[in-house]
TIBA-566252 format. One record per residue (C-alpha): residue number from 1; residue in one letter; x, y, z. Coordinates in steps of 0.1 Angstrom, whole numbers, padded with zeros to 4 digits. Layout:
# residues N
<guse NUM, "a", <X, Y, Z>>,
...
# end
This chain:
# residues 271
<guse 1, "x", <0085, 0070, 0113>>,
<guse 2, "x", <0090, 0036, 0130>>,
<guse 3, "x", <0099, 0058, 0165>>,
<guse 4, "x", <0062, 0076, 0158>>,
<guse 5, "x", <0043, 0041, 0151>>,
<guse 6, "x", <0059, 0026, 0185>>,
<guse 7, "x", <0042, 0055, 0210>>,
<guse 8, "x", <0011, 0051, 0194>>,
<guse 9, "x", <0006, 0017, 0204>>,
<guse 10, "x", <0010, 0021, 0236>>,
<guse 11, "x", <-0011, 0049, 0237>>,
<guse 12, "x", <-0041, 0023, 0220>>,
<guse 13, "x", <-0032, 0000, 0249>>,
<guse 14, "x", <-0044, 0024, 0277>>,
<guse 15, "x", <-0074, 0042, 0254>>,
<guse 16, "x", <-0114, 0030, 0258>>,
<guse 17, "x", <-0140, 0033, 0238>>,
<guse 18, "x", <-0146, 0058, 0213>>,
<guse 19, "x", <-0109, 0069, 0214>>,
<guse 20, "x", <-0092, 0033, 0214>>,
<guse 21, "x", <-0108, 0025, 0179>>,
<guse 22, "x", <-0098, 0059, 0165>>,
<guse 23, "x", <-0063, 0052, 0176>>,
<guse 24, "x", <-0066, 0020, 0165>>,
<guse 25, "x", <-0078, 0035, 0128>>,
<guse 26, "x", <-0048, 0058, 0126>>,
<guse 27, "x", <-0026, 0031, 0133>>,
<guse 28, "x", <-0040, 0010, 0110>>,
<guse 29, "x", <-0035, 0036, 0081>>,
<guse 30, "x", <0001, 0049, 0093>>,
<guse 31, "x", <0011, 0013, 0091>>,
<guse 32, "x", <-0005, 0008, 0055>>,
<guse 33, "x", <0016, 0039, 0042>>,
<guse 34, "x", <0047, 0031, 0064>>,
<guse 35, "x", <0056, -0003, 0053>>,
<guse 36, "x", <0059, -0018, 0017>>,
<guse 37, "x", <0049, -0050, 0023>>,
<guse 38, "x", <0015, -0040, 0021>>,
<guse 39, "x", <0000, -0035, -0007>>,
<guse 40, "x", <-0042, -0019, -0001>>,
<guse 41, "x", <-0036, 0019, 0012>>,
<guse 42, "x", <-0065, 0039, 0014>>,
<guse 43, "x", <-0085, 0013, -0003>>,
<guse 44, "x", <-0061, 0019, -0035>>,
<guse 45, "x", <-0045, -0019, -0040>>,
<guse 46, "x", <-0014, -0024, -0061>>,
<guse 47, "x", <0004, -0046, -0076>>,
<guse 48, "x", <0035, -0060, -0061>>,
<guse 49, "x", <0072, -0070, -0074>>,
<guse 50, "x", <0061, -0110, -0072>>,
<guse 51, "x", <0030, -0102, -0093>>,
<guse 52, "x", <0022, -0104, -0134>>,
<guse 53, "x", <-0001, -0075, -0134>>,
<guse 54, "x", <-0028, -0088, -0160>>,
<guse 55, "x", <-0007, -0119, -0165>>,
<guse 56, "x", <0019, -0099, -0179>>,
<guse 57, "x", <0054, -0097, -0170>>,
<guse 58, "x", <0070, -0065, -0160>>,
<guse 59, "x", <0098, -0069, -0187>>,
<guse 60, "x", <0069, -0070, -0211>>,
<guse 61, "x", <0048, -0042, -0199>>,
<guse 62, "x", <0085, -0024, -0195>>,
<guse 63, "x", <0095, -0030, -0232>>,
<guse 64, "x", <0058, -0019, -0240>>,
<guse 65, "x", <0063, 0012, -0224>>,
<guse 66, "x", <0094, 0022, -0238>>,
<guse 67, "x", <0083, 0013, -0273>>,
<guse 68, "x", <0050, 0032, -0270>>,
<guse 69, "x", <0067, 0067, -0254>>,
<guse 70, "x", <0092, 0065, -0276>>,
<guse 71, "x", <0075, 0062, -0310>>,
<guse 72, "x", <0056, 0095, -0301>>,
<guse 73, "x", <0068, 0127, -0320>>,
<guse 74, "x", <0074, 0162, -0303>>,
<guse 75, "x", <0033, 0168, -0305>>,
<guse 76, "x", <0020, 0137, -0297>>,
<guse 77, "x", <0043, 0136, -0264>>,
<guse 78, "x", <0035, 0169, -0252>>,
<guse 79, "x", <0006, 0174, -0229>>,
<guse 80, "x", <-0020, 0199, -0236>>,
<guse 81, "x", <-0049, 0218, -0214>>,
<guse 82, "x", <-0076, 0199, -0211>>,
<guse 83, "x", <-0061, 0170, -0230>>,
<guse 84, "x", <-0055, 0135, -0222>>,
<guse 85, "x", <-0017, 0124, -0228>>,
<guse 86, "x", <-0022, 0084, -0227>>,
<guse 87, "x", <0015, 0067, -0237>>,
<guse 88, "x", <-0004, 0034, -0252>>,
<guse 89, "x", <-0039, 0052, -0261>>,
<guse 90, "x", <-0037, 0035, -0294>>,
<guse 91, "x", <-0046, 0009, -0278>>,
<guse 92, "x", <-0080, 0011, -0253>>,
<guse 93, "x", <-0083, -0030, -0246>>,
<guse 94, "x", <-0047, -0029, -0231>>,
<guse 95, "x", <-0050, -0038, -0195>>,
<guse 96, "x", <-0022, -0011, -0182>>,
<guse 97, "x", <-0031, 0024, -0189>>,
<guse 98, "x", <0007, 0043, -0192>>,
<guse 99, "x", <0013, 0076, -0179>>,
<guse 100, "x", <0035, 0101, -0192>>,
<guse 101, "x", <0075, 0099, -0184>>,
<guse 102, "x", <0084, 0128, -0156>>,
<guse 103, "x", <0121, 0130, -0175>>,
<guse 104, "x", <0100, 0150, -0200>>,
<guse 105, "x", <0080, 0170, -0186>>,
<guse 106, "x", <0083, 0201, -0157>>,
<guse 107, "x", <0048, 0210, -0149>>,
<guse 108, "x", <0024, 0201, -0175>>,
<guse 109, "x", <-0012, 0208, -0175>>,
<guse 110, "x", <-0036, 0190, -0157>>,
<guse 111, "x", <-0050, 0156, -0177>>,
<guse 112, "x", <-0087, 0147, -0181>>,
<guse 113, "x", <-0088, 0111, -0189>>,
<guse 114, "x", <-0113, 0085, -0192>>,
<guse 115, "x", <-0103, 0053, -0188>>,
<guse 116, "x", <-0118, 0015, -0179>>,
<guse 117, "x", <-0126, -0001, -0141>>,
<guse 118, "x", <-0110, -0025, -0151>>,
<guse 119, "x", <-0076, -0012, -0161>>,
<guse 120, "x", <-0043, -0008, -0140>>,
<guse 121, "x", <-0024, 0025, -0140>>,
<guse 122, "x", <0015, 0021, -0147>>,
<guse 123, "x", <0030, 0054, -0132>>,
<guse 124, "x", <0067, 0059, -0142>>,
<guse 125, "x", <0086, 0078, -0114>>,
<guse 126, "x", <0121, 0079, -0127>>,
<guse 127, "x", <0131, 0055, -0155>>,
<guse 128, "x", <0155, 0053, -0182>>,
<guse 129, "x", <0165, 0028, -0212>>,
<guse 130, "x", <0200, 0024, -0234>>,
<guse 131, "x", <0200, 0011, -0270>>,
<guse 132, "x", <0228, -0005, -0293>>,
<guse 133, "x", <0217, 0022, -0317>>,
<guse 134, "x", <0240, 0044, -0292>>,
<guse 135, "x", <0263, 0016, -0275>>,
<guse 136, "x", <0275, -0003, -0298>>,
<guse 137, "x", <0281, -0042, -0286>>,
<guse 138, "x", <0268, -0039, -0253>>,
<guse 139, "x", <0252, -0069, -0241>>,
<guse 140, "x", <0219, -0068, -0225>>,
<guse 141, "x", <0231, -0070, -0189>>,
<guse 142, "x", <0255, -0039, -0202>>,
<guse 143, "x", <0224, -0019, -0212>>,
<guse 144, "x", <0209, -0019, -0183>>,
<guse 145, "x", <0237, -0016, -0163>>,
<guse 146, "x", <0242, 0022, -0186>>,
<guse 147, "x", <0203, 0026, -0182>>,
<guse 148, "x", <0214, 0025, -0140>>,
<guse 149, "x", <0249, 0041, -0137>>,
<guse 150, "x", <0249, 0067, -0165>>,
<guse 151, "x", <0210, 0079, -0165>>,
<guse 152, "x", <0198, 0074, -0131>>,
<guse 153, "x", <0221, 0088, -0109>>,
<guse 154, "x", <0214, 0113, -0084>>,
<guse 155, "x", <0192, 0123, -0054>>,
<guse 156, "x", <0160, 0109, -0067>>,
<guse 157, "x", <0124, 0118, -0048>>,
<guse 158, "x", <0092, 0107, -0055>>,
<guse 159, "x", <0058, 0110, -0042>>,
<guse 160, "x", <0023, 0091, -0058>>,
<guse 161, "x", <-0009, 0102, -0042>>,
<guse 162, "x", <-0047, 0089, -0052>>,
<guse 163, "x", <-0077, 0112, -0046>>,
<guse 164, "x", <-0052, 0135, -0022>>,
<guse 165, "x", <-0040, 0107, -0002>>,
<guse 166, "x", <-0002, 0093, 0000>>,
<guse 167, "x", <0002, 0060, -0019>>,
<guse 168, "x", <0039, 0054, -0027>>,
<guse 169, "x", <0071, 0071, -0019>>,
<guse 170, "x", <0109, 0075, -0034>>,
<guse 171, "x", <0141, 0087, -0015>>,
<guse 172, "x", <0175, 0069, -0031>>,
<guse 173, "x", <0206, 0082, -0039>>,
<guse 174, "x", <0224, 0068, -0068>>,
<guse 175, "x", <0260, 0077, -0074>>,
<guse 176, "x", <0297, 0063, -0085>>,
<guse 177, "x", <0325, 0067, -0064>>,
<guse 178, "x", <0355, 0058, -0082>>,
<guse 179, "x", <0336, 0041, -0107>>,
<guse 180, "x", <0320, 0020, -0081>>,
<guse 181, "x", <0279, 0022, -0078>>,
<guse 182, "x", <0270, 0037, -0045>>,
<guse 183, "x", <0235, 0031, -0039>>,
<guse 184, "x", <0216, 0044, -0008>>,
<guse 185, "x", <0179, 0040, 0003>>,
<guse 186, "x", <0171, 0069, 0023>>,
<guse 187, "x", <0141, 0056, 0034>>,
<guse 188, "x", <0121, 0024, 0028>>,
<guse 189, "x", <0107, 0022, -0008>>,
<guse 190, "x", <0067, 0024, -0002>>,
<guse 191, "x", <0049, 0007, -0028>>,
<guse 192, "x", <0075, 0015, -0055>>,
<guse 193, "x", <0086, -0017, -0079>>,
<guse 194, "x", <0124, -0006, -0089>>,
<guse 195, "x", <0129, -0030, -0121>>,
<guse 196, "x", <0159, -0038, -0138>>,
<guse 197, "x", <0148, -0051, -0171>>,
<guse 198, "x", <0159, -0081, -0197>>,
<guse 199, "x", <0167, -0070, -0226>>,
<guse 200, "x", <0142, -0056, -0254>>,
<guse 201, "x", <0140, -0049, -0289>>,
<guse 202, "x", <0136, -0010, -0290>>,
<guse 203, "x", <0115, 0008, -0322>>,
<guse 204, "x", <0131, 0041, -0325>>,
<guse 205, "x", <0117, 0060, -0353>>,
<guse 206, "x", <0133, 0093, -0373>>,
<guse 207, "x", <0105, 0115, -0357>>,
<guse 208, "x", <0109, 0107, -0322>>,
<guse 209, "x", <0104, 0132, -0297>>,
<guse 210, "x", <0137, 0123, -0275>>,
<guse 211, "x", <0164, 0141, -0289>>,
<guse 212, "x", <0196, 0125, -0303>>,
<guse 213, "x", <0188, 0092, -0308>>,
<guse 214, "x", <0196, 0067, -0339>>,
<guse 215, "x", <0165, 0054, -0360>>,
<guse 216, "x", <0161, 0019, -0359>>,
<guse 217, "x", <0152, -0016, -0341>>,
<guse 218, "x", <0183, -0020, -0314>>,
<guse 219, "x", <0183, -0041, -0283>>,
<guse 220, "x", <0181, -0023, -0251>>,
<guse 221, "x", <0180, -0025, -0216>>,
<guse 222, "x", <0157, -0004, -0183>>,
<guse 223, "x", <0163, 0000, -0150>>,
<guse 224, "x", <0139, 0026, -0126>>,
<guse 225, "x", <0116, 0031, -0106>>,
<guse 226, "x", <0073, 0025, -0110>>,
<guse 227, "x", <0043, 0024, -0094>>,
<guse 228, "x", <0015, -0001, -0108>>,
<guse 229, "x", <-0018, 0006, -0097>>,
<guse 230, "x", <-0048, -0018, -0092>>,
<guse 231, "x", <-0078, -0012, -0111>>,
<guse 232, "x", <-0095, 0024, -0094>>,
<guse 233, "x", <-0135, 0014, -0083>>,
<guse 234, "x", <-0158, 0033, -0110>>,
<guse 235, "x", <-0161, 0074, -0106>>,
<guse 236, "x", <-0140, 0103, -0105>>,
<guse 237, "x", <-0102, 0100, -0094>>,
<guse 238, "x", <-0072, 0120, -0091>>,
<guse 239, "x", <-0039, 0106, -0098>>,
<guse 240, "x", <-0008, 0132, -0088>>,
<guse 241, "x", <0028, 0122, -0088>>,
<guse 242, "x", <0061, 0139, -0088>>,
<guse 243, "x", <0099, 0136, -0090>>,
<guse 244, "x", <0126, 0160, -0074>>,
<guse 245, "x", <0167, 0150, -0086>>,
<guse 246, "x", <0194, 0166, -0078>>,
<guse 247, "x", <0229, 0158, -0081>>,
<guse 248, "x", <0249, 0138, -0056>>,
<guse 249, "x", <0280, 0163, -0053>>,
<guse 250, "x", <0312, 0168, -0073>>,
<guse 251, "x", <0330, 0136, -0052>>,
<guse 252, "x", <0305, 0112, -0068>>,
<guse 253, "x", <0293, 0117, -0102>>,
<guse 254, "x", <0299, 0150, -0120>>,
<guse 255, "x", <0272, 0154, -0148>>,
<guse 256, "x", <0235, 0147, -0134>>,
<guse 257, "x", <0210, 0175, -0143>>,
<guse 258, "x", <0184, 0183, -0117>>,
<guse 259, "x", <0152, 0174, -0130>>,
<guse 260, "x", <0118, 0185, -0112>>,
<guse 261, "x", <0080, 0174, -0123>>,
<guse 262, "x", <0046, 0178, -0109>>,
<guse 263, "x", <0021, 0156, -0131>>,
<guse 264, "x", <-0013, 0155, -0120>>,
<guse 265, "x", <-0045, 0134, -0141>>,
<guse 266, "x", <-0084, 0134, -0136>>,
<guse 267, "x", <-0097, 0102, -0146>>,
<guse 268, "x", <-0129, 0095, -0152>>,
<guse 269, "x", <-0133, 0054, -0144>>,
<guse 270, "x", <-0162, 0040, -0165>>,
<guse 271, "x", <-0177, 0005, -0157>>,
# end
């Protein structure tokens, strides 16, 4: 990518008129996808790892999240044609609208949302939590630590796009080598916040639609990876986002399912 953005410029250098400032646009945007420092692509602005979207921390919108996903049953967490799977949609003043987890889904139906101008959009790309419930005396930095190295491993992929257009982009590969984390960015991660949480109290009820768990209020611990979106401008948007993981080969770490999902939502952003 870099080797592409040095001959444009230059390219710009030596072009007049009409065909310097079209250069110059293209540029412009490749740089704005290309680099995650920037945070305004395509006119979509998001939030960045220094920020408190809303205020808010991102251990608290985090622990929100998980609390909220996971106090769904089987029906409430499974997203239907031409409904609108919200993970906080009890709640319409919050000032983060949660999308659905792509650990639980393959290919769901598309959304059709309406939601406020002046809500953010917290996109989950791949996550994942560990409780007490299931680890008994694990401190908080343990939990995450399990949340990282026993959940998260693998070839993980992820693309975010706004109204067609790229926004944010994943390529890591997590693995252990003799029960050492080996941890490789395979390219620069574009407006993705990867978040390693504090620890949380974690609601699990007995109806929960993740499988196995133990009912109760345990402490717990996140680590993955999210987008956090800036309020959309009133009107119709499309929000698609994926997740391709494979597994990083029998030298590393034996056990990591490959997971694909293709999640796409129509919102409808009222003033």
């Amino acid at each position: 990518m870099n080797t592409n953005n040095s001959r444009l410029i230059p390219t710009i250098k030596k072009s007049r008129g009409s065909t310097c400032v079209l250069f110059a646009l293209i540029l412009f945007l490749s740089i704005s996808f290309v680099f995650p420092g920037l945070h305004s692509v395509y006119g979509v602005e998001l939030f960045s790892k220094d920020e408190k979207p809303f205020g808010v921390s991102y251990d608290d919108w985090v622990a929100k999240y998980w609390n909220k996903w996971i106090s769904k049953n089987t029906n409430e967490a499974t997203p239907k044609p031409g409904g609108c799977l919200i993970v906080n949609d009890d709640n319409k003043s919050d000032s983060l609208v949660m999308l659905m987890e792509t650990a639980d889904v393959g290919s769901p139906p598309t959304q059709i949302c309406k939601i406020s101008a002046n809500q953010g959009i917290m996109i989950p790309l791949w996550i994942a939590w560990c409780d007490t419930g299931l680890n008994k005396g694990y401190s908080d930095e343990q939990l995450t630590k399990c949340a990282r190295e026993v959940f998260n491993l693998g070839n993980i992929r992820s693309d975010v796009k706004v109204d067609g257009l790229p926004v944010a982009k994943l390529d890591v590969r997590m693995s252990l080598i003799s029960g050492k984390l080996d941890y490789k960015i395979n390219s620069p991660l574009t407006n993705v916040t990867e978040f390693y949480s504090k620890g949380f109290n974690l609601a699990i009820p007995p109806d929960s639609h993740k499988p196995d768990q133990v009912p109760g209020t345990w402490r717990a611990g996140s680590q993955g990876w999210w987008v956090f979106l800036k309020p959309l401008p009133p009107g119709e948007h499309t929000v698609y986002y994926n997740v391709r993981v494979t597994p990083t080969g029998a030298l590393t770490s034996p056990g990591t399912n490959p997971h694909f999902a293709d999640i796409t939502y129509k919102l409808q952003v009222e003033k």
